[in-house]
C-alpha positions as CSV (number, residue, x, y, z in Angstrom):
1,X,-21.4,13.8,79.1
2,X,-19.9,11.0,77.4
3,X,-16.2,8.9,78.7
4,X,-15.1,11.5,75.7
5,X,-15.9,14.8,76.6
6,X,-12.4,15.3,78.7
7,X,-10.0,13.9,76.3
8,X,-11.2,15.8,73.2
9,X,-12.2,18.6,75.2
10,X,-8.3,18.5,76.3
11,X,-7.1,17.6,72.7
12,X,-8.7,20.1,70.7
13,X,-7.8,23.1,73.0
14,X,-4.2,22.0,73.3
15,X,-4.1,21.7,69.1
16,X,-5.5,24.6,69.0
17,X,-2.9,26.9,70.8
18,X,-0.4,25.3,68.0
19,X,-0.5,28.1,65.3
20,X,-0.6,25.9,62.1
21,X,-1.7,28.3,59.5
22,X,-1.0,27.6,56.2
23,X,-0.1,30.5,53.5
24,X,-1.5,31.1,49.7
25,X,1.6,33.1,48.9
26,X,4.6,30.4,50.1
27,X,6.1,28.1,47.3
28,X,7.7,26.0,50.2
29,X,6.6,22.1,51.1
30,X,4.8,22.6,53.3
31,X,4.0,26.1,53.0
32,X,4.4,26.9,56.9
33,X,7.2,25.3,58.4
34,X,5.0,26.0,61.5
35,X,2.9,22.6,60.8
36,X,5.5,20.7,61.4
37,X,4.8,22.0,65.5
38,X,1.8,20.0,65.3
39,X,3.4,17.3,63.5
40,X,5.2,16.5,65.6
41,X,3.1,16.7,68.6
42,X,0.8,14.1,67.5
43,X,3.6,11.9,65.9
44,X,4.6,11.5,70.0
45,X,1.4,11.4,71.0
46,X,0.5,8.1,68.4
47,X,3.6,6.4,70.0
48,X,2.5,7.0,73.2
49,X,-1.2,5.8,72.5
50,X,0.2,2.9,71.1
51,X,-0.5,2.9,67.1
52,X,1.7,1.1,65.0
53,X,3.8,2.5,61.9
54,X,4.0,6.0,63.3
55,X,6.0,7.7,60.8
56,X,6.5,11.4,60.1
57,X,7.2,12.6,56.6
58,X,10.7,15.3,57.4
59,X,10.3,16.6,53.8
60,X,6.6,16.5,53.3
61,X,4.8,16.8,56.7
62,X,2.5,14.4,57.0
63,X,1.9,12.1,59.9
64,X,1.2,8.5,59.7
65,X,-0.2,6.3,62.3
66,X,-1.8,2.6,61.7
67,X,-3.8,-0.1,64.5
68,X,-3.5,-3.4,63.1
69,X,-6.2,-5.4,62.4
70,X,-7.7,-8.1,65.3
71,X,-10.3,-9.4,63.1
72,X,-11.0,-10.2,59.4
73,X,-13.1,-7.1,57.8
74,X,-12.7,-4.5,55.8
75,X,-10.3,-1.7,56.3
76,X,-10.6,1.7,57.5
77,X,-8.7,4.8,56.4
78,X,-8.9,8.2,58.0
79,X,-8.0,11.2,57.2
80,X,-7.8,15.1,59.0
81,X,-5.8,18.2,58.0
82,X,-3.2,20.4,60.3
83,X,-3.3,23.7,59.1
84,X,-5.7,26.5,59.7
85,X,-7.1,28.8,57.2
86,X,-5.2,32.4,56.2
87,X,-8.3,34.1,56.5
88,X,-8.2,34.9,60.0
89,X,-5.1,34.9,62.5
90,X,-4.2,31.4,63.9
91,X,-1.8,32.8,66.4
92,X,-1.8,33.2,69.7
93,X,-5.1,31.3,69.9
94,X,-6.6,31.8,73.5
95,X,-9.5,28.6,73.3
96,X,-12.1,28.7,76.1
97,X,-15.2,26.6,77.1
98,X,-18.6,28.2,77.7
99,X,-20.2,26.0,79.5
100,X,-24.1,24.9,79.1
101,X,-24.8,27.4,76.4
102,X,-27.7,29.4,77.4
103,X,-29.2,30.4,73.9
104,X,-27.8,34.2,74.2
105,X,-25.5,36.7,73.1
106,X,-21.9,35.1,73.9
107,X,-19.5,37.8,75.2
108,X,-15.9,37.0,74.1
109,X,-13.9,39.8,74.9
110,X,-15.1,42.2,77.2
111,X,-12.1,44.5,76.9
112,X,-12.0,45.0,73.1
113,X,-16.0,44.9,73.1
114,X,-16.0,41.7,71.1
115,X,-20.0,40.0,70.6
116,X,-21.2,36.8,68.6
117,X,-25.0,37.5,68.9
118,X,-26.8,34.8,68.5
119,X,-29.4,36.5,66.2
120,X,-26.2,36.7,63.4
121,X,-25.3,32.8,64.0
122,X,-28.8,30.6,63.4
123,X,-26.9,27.1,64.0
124,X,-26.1,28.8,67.4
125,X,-29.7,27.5,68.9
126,X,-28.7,24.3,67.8
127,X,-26.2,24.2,70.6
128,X,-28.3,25.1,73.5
129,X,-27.3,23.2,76.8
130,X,-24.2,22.1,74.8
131,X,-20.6,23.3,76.1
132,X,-18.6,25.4,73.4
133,X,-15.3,26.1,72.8
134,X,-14.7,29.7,71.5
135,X,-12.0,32.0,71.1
136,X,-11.3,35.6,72.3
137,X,-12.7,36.7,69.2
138,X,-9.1,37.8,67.2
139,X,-8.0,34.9,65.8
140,X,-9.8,32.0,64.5
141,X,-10.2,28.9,66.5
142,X,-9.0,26.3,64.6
143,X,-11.9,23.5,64.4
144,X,-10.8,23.1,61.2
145,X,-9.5,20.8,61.2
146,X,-8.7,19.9,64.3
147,X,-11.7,19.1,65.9
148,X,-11.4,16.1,63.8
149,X,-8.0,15.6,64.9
150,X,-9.0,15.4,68.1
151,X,-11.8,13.0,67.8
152,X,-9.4,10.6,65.9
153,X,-7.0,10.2,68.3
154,X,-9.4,9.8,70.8
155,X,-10.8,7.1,68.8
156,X,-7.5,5.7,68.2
157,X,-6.6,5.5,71.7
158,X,-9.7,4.1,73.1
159,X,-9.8,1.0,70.4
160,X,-5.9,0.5,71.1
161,X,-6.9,0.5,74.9
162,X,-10.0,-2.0,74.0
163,X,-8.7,-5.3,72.4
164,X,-12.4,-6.7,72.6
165,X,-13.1,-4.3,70.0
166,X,-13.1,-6.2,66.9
167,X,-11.8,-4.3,63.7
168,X,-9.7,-5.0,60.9
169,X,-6.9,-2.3,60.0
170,X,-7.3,1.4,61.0
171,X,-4.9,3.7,59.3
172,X,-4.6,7.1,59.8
173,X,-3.1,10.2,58.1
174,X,-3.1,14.1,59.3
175,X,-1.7,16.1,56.5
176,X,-0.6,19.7,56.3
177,X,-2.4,22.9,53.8
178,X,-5.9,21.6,52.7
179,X,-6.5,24.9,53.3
180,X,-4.8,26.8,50.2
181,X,-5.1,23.8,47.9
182,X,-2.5,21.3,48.8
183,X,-5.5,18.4,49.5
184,X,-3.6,15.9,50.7
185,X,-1.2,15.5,47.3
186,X,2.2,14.7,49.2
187,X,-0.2,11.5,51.0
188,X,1.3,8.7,50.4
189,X,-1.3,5.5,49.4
190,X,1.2,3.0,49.6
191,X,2.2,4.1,53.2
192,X,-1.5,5.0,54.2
193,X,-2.4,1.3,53.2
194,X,-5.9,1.3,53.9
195,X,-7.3,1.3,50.0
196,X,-10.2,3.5,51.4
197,X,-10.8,6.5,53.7
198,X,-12.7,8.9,55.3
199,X,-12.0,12.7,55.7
200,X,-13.0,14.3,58.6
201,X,-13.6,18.0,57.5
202,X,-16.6,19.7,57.4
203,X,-19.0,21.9,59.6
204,X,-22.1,20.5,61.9
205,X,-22.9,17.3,63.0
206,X,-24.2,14.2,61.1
207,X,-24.0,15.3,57.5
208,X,-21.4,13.4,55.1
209,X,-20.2,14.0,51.5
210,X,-20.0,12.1,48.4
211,X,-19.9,14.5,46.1
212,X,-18.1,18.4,46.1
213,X,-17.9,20.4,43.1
214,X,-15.5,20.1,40.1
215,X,-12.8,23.0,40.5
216,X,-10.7,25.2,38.2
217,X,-8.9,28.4,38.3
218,X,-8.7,30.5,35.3
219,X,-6.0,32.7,34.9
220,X,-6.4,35.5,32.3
221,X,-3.4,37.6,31.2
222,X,-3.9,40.6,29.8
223,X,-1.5,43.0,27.5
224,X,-2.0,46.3,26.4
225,X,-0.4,49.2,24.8
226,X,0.1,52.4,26.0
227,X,0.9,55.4,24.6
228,X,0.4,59.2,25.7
229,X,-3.4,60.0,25.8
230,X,-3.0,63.0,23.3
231,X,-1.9,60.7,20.7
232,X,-3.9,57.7,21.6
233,X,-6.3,57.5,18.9
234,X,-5.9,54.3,16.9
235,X,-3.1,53.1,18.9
236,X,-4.0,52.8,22.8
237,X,-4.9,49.2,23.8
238,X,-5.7,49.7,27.6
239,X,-5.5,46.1,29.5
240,X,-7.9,47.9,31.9
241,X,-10.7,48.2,29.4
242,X,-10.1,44.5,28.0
243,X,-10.4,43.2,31.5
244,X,-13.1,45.0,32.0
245,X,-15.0,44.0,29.0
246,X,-13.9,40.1,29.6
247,X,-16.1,40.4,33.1
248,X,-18.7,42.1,32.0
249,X,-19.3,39.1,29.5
250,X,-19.8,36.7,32.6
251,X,-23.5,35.6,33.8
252,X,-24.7,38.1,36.2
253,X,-25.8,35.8,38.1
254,X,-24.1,33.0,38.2
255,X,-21.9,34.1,41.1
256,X,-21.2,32.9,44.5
257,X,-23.4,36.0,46.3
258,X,-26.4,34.4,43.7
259,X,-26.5,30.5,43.9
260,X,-26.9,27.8,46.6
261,X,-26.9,24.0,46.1
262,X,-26.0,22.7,42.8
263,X,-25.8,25.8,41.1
264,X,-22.3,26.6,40.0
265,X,-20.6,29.6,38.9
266,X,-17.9,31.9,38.1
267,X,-16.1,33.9,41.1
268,X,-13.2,36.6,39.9
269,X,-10.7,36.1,42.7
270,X,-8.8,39.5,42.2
271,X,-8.4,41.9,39.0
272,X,-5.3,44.4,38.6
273,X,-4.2,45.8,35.7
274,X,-2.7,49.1,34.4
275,X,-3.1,50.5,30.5
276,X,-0.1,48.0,29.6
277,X,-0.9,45.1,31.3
278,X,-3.2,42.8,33.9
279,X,-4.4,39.7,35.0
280,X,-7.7,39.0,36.1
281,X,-7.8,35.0,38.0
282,X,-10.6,33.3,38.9
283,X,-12.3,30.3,39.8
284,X,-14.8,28.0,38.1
285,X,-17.1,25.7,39.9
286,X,-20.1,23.1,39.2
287,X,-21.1,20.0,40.5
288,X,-22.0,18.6,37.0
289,X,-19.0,17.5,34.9
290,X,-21.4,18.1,31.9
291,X,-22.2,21.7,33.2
292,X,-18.6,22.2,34.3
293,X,-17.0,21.9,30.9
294,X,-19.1,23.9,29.3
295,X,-18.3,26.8,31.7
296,X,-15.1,26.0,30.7
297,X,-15.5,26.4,27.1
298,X,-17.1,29.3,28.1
299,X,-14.6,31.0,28.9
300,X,-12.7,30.1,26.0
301,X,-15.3,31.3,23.6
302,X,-15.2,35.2,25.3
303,X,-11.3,35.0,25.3
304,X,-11.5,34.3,21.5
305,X,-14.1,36.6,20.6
306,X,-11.9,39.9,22.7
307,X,-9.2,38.3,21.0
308,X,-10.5,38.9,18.0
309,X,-11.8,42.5,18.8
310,X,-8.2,43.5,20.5
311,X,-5.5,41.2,18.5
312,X,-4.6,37.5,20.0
313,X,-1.7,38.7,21.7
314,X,-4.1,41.3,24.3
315,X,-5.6,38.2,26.1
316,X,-4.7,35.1,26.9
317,X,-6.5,32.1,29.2
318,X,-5.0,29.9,31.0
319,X,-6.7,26.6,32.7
320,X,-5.9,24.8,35.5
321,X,-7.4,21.9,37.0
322,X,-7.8,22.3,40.9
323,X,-9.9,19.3,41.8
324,X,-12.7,17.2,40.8
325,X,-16.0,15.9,42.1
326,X,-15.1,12.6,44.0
327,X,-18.9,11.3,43.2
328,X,-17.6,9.2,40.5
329,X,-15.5,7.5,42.4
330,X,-17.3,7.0,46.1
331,X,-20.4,5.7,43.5
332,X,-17.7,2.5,42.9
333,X,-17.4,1.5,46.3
334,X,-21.3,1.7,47.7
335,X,-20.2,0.0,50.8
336,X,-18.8,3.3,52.3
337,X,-21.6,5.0,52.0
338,X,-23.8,2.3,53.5
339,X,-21.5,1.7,56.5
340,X,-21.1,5.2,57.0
341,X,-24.7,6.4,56.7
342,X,-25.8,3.2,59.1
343,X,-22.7,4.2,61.8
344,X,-24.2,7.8,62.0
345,X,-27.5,6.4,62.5
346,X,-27.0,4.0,65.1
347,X,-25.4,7.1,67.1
348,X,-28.9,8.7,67.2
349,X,-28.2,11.3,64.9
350,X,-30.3,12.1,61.3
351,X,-27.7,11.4,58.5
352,X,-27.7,14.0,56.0
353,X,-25.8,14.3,52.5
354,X,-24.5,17.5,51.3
355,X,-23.5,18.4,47.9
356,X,-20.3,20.2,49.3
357,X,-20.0,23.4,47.5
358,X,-16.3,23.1,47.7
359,X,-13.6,20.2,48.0
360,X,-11.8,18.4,50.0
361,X,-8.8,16.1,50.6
362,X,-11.2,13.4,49.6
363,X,-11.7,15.1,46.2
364,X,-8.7,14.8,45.5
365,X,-7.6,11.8,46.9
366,X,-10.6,9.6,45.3
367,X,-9.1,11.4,42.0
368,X,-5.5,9.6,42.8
369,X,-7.5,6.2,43.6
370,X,-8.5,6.3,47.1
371,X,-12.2,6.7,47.1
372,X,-12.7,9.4,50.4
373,X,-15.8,10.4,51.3
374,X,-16.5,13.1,54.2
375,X,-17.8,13.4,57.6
376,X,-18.4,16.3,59.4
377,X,-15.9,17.3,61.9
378,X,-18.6,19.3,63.9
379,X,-17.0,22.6,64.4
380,X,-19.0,25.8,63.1
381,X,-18.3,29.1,61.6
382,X,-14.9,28.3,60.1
383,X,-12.3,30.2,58.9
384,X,-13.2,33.5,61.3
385,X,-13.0,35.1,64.7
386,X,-16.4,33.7,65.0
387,X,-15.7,29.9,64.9
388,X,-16.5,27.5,67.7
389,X,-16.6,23.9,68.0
390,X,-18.9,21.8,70.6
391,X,-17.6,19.6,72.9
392,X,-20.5,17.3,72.5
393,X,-20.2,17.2,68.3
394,X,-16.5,15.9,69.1
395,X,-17.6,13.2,71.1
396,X,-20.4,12.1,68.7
397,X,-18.2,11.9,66.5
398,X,-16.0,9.5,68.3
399,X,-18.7,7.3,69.0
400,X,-19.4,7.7,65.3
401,X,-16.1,6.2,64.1
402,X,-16.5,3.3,66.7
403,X,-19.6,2.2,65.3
404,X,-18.1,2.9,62.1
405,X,-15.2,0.5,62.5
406,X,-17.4,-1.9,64.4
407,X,-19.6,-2.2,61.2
408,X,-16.6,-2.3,58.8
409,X,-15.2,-5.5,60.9
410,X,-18.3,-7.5,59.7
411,X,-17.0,-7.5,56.1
């Protein structure tokens, strides 16, 4: 146990009882006024820690803190989203700590008969002797991303609290629905300052991301015609039947359930149509721009050749950019890398890279000019009833960013 383990022990399970989900069907900014509970909370708590700049965007909701720099050195930007995911309920979180994890079955809710077994969760063993916060097992717990939340501030207010600590300036950012696509868009890089960052967002401890995938979502419109069946012949265009034939056309393979790593793929998100019309949206993924596009085209070439089959008006494809590898980027700035690799290493922990097969906040940022690479927040099982975050991964990574801002202070 570290001079950590009670302040983000306390941190995440207070942020976690602050139901901040986010929604995929909301056009408001942000698309749960309910962020704006934890927004607030940690815009008072920056005051109170003693950051500088504290700011919270009324219109946007994103929270802005900055320590200003006591040496020369380079700067250091970090970054960590509010909201929860929509897959699982975020409300009404009941957060608990099992203490020295024992390697066994964990019971969370005796009354409702609720089990993680450990042989279902592999990482789980990982974790032995290690004191883990769970939840009741109905709603998620929240880790992401707020065990990274947590960790910052408890960063923030230990080098506030420690002038001998020689950095140069620390700004930091937490912004609202990375969760259904918003990565970090309404962040504002003159504000933030810092002309780098880090996001804090990803599952166990010590690996760190320079590149995700490239990202688009496809959105295929389908129109039929319809007509009664016992005069259908030579007339009938059935939208079901189009769709159909449009999926079929797709790799077999080359689906999440069959690739790993590098491979990419095409994922239908949802299908519904009826004889007259449909829609079929999906998503396209690769890590290699090269690979990526020609997915892309891909799809353009089956939507041409059914809309030659059917008539150009039955099918129509839309494209739209979601997000794209940061790799480019983070490769232009090969400092961050190095400082962040040696930081994690001088903590005692194996530094690992991951080819994300997703994206982040970073992606998207490094896209708008701020090259943001990604640590691991340490929380595990995200996104379900299952998730749990330990205590000890939180206070790694504090000591992580410490070194990491130590290191950056040497120019």
């Amino acid at each position: 146990m570290t001079q950590f383990y009670e302040q983000v022990k306390e941190r995440m399970i207070r942020y976690a009882k602050v139901d901040t989900q986010s929604s995929n069907h909301s056009k408001t900014v942000p698309t749960t006024m309910k962020q704006f509970d934890l927004a607030r909370m940690l815009y008072e708590e920056l005051k109170q820690i003693g950051c500088s700049d504290v700011w919270l965007d009324e219109e946007k909701c994103v929270v802005y803190g900055k320590i200003k720099a006591n040496a020369e050195g380079k700067p250091l930007g970090l970054v960590a989203h509010m909201d929860t995911a929509p897959d699982a309920s975020g409300a009404n979180v009941k957060p608990w700590v099992l203490e020295n994890y024992d390697g066994g079955d964990i019971v969370l809710n005796k009354e409702q008969n609720i089990f993680m077994k450990a042989g279902d969760y592999d990482n789980l063993s990982m974790y032995i002797g290690q004191d883990l916060i769970l939840t009741d097992g109905t709603t998620l717990l929240g880790g992401d991303d707020k065990a990274s939340i947590s960790a910052i501030m408890t960063f923030a207010e230990y080098v506030i609290a420690h002038s001998e600590i020689k950095h140069g300036l620390i700004s930091i950012a937490f912004t609202p629905d990375e969760e259904v696509g918003g990565l970090a868009r309404d962040l504002d890089l003159e504000r933030f300052e810092s002309p780098v960052a880090y996001t804090l967002d990803g599952d166990h401890l010590g690996y760190y991301e320079d590149e995700t995938f490239n990202a688009s979502q496809a959105n295929i419109h389908l129109k039929g015609i319809s007509v009664h069946t016992g005069t259908a012949k030579g007339i009938m265009k059935n939208a079901v039947d189009i769709g159909t034939e449009f999926l079929s056309r797709l790799p077999k393979y080359e689906k999440p359930q069959y690739t790993d790593g590098r491979e990419g793929f095409y994922h239908a998100v949802s299908f519904s149509a009826t004889c007259e019309t449909g829609e079929i949206v999906m998503i396209i993924r690769d890590h290699d721009a090269l690979h990526f596009a020609q997915r892309e085209d891909y799809l353009r070439k089956v939507t041409e050749a059914l809309q030659n089959e059917y008539g150009k008006e039955c099918i129509e494809l839309e494209i739209v950019p979601t997000y794209r590898s940061m790799k480019e980027v983070i490769d232009q700035v090969p400092w961050m890398m190095d400082n962040l690799i040696e930081a994690i290493k001088a903590c005692g922990i194996k530094a690992q890279s991951l080819a994300f097969r997703g994206g982040t906040d970073g992606s998207a940022l490094s896209q708008r000019g701020l090259p943001s690479p990604n640590l691991s927040a340490g929380y595990e099982n995200a996104h379900g009833r299952f998730e749990y975050v330990p205590v000890q991964s939180m206070e790694k990574n504090v000591e992580i960013l410490l070194k990491l801002a130590e290191i950056c202070a040497r120019g």
